[in-house]
C-alpha positions as CSV (number, residue, x, y, z in Angstrom):
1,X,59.6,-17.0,-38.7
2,X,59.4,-19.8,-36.4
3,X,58.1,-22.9,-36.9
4,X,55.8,-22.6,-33.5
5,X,54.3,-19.1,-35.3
6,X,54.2,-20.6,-38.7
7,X,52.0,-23.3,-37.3
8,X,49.5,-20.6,-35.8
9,X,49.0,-18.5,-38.7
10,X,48.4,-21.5,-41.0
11,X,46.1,-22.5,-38.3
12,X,44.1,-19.0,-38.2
13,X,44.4,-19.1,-42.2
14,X,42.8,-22.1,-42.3
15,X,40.0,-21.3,-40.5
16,X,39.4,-18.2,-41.9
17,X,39.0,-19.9,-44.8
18,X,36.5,-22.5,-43.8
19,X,34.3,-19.2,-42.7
20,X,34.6,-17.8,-46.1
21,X,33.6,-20.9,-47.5
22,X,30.5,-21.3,-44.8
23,X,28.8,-17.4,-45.7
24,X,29.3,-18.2,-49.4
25,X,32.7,-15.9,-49.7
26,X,31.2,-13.0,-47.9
27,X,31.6,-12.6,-43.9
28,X,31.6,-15.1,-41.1
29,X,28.4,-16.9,-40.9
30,X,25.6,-14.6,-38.3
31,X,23.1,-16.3,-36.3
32,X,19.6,-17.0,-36.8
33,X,17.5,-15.5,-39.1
34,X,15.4,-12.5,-38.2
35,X,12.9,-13.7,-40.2
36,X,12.3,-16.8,-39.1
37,X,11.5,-15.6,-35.2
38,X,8.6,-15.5,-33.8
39,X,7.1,-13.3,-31.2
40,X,5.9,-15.4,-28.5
41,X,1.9,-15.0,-28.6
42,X,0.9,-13.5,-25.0
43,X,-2.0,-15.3,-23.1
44,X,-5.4,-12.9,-22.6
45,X,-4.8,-13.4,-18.8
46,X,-1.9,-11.5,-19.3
47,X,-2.7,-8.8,-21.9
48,X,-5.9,-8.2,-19.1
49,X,-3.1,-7.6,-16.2
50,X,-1.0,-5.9,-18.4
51,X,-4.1,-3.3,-19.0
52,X,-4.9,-3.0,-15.9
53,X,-1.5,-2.1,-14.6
54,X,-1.2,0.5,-16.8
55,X,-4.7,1.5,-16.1
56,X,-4.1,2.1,-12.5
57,X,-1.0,4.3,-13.3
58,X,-3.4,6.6,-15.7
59,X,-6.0,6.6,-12.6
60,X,-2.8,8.1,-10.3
61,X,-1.8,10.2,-13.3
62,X,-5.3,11.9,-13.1
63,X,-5.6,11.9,-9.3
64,X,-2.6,14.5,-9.7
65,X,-3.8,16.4,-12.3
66,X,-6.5,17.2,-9.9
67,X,-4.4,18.1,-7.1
68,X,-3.1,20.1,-8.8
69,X,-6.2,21.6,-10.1
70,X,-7.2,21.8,-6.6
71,X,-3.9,24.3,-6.0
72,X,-4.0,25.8,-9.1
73,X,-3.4,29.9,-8.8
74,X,-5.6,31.1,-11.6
75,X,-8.8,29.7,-13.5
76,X,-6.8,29.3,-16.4
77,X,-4.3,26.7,-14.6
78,X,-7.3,24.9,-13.2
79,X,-8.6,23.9,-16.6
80,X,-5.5,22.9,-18.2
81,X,-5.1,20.7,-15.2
82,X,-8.6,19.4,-15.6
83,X,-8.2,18.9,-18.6
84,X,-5.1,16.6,-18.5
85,X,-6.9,15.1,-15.7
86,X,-9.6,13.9,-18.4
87,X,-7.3,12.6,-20.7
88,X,-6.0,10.6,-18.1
89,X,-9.2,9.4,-16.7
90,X,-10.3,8.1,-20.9
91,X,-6.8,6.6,-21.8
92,X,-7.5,4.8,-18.2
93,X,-10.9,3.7,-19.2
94,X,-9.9,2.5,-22.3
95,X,-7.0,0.3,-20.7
96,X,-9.8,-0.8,-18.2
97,X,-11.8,-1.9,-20.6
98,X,-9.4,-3.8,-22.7
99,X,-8.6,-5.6,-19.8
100,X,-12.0,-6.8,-18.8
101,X,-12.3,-7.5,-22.5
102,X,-9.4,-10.0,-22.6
103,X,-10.3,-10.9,-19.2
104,X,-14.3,-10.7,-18.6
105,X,-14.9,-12.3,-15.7
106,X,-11.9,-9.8,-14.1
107,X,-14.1,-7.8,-11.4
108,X,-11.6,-5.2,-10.3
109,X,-11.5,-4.1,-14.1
110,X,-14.9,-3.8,-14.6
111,X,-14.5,-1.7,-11.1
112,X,-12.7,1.1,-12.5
113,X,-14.4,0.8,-16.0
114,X,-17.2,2.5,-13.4
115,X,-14.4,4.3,-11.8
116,X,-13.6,6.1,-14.6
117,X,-16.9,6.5,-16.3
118,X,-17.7,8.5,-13.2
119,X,-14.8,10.5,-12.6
120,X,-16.0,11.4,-16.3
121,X,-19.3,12.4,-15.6
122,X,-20.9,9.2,-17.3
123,X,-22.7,8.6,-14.4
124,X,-24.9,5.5,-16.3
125,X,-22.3,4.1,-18.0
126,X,-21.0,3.7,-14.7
127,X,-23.5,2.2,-12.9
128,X,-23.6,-0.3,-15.5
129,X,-20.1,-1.2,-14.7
130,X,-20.2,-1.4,-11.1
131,X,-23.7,-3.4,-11.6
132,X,-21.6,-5.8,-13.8
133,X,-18.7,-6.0,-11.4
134,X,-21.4,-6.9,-8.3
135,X,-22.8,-9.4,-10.3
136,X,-19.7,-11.1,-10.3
137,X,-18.7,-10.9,-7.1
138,X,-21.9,-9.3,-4.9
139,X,-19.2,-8.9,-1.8
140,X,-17.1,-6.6,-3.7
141,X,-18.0,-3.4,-1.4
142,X,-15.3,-1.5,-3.2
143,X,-18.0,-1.5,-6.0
144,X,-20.8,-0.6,-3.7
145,X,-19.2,2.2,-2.2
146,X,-18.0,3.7,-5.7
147,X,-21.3,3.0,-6.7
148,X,-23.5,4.7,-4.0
149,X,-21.2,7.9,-5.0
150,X,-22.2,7.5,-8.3
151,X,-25.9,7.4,-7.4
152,X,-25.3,10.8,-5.4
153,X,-23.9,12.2,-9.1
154,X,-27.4,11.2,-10.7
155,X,-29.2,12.6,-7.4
156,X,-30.5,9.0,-6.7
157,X,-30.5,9.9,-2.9
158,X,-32.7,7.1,-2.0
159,X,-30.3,4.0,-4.0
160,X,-27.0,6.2,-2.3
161,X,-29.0,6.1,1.3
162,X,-29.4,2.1,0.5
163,X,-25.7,1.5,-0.4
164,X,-24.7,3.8,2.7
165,X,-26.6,0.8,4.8
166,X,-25.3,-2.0,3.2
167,X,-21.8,-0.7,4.1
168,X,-22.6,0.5,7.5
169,X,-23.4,-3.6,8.0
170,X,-20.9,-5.1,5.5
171,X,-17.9,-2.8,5.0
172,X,-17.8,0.1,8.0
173,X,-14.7,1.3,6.8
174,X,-16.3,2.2,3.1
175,X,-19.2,3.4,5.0
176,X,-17.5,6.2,6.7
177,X,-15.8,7.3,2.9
178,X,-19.5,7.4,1.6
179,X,-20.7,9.2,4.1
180,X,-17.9,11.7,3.8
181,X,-18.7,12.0,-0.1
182,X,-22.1,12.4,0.9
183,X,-22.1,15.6,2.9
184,X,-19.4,17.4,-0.1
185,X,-22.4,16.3,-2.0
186,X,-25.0,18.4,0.4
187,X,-22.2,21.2,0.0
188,X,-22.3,20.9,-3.7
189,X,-26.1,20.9,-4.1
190,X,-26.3,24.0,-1.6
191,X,-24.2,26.2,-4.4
192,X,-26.2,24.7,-7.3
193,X,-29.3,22.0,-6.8
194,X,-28.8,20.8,-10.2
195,X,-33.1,19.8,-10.3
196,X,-33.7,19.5,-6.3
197,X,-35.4,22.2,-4.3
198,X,-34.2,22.7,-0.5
199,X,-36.1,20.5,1.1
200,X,-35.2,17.7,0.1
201,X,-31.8,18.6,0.1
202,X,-32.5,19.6,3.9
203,X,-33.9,16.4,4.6
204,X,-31.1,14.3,3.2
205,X,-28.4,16.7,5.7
206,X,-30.4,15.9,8.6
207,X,-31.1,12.1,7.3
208,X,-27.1,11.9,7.2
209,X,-26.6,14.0,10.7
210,X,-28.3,11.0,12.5
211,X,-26.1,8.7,10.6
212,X,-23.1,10.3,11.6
213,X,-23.9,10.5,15.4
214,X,-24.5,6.5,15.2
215,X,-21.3,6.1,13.2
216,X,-19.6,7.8,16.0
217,X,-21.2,6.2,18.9
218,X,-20.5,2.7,16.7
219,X,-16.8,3.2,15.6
220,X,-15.5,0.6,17.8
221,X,-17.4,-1.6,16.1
222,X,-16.7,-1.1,12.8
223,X,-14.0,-3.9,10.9
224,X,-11.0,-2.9,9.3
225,X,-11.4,-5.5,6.7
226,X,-12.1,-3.2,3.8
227,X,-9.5,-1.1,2.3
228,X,-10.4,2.2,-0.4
229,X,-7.4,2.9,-3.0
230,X,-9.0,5.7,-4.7
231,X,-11.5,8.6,-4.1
């Protein structure tokens, strides 16, 4: 052997050794201990926008589900779809609401706590949270708007008419996707009143005819300020 590869392997022998030495005999030394790490703790401000994200991806889940509801080519197909749709709409609700619980004063959370709630058919759960989300931020027309549908679900046509106005002054935009929601609701009530008689819902159709004719001789007017995610 030569005195140049003699050298290296006493070298590499030597070392080795000093490792052997270092983990007690066994294998080289590892690093750091697993069980002294730990997890870094994660702020509530970001658990709350963590929740929400995920919340907003289970609202677009169930926004699918009842598309495809909507095409669905038998009864059967419909409910299952519906009924994904549902689960969607609670495991949204209950990322919604653990946002706004690590975050309370978070309005867009509290938002779709309502959102969901009425998508749900917990029409005064709902109105609690939109209620909640106005009272911290009364220009959040968002809220209105979702809210004034929610009144339509209770058949508070009087509290919907009075959010319809507020928008028409404060939010155009919002007012024009109320209105919209308004008439299915006329169409809705036509195949089952659900505790109204004709007339009155014949007097809200014609209440909401005049607002549409205004709408349209007003549309130039209207600002493009406010923007609706959802339906």
């Amino acid at each position: 052997m030569s005195l140049a590869r003699a050298g290296v392997v006493a070298i590499a022998s030597l070392l080795v050794g000093q490792w052997s030495l270092a983990a007690g005999g066994g294998a080289m030394p590892s690093g750091p201990s697993v069980s002294n790490f730990e997890p870094r703790e994660v702020p509530p401000e970001e658990k709350a926008k963590n929740s929400y994200n995920a919340g907003i991806k289970s609202i677009k889940k169930a926004k699918d589900y009842e598309a495809d509801a909507a095409k669905a080519s038998t009864p059967e197909k419909k409910a299952k779809a519906m009924e994904k749709a549902g689960k969607a709409y609670n495991k949204a609700l209950e990322q919604f609401t653990d946002a706004a619980s690590n975050k309370p004063d978070m309005v867009e959370a509290w938002n779709y706590i309502g959102f969901a709630n009425r998508h749900l058919g917990a029409y005064a759960e709902s109105l609690e949270a939109y209620d909640h989300a106005l009272s911290l931020n009364p220009k959040y027309f968002e809220a209105v708007e979702y809210r004034g549908e929610a009144y339509l679900g209770l058949n508070r046509i009087d509290d919907a008419k009075t959010a319809y106005m507020d928008l028409f002054r404060d939010a155009r935009p919002l007012s024009d996707q109320l209105l919209v929601a308004m008439q299915q609701w006329v169409a809705d009530r036509r195949l089952d009143g659900k505790g109204l008689d004709a007339a009155q819902i014949d007097a809200f159709e014609l209440w909401l005819g005049e607002r549409a004719t205004v709408a349209r001789q007003t549309a130039s007017l209207g600002s493009g300020d406010a923007v609706r995610t959802w339906k």
